[in-house]
N, C-alpha and C positions, 0 to 999 in steps of 0.2 A: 608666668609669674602670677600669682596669689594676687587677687584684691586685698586694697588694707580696709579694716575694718573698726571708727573709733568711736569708744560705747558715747549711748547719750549723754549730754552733760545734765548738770541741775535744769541750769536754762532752758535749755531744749524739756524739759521734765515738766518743769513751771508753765511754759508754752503750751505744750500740750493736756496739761491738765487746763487750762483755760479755754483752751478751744473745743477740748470734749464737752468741758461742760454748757457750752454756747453752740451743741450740737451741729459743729464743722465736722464737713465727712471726713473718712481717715487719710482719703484721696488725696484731700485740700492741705492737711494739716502735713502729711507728707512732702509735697509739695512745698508747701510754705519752707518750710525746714528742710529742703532738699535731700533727703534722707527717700528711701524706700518705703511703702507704702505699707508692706510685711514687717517693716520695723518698726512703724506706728501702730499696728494694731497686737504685735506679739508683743508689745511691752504694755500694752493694755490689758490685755489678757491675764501677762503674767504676773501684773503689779494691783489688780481688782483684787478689791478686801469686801470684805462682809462682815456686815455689824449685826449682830444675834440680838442687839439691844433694841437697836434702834434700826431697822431693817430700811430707813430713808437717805440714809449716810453712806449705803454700799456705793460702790464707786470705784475711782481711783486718786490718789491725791498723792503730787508728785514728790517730798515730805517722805509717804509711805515707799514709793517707788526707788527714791533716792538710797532710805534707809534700806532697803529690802538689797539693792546692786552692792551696795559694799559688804554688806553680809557676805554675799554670796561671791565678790573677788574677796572675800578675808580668808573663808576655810580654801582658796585653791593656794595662796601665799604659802610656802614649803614650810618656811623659816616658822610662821605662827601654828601650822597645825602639827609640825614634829619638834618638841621642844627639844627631843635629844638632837636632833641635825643642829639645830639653833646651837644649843652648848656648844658642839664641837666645833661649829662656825666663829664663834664668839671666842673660844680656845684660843685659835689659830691665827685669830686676827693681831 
């Protein structure tokens, strides 16, 4: 049987953008949040922005991270990206 797998929440979000920026290793902050250590650092990875403006603001800020995770569960939601599934869902109901 599969491991279950449950996304970060805001909190945990808000956490760890406090502690990156208080330069705790990803080790600790894993740790702290008992999460995997791969999960701390691929959601850094994947949620760092860059600011073309003001190039001192690059980072991560969990805000951006948060917004950026529901993006990306909205296009996999059936019902939102096939409107015609939707009608005929909504039909039937």
């Amino acid at each position: 049987m599969g491991s279950h797998y449950s996304p970060l929440t805001f909190e945990e979000r808000r956490k760890i953008d406090q502690w990156h920026d208080a330069k705790v290793p990803v080790l600790e902050i894993a740790d702290r949040l008992g999460r995997a250590s791969s999960t701390i650092s691929r959601e850094l990875q994947r949620n760092a922005y860059e600011d073309t403006e003001i190039p001192e603001l690059d980072g991560y800020s969990s805000m951006t991270a948060q917004n950026a995770y529901e993006r990306r569960r909205a296009i996999h939601r059936k019902l939102i990206s096939n409107p015609e599934l939707k009608a005929v869902v909504e039909d039937r109901l």
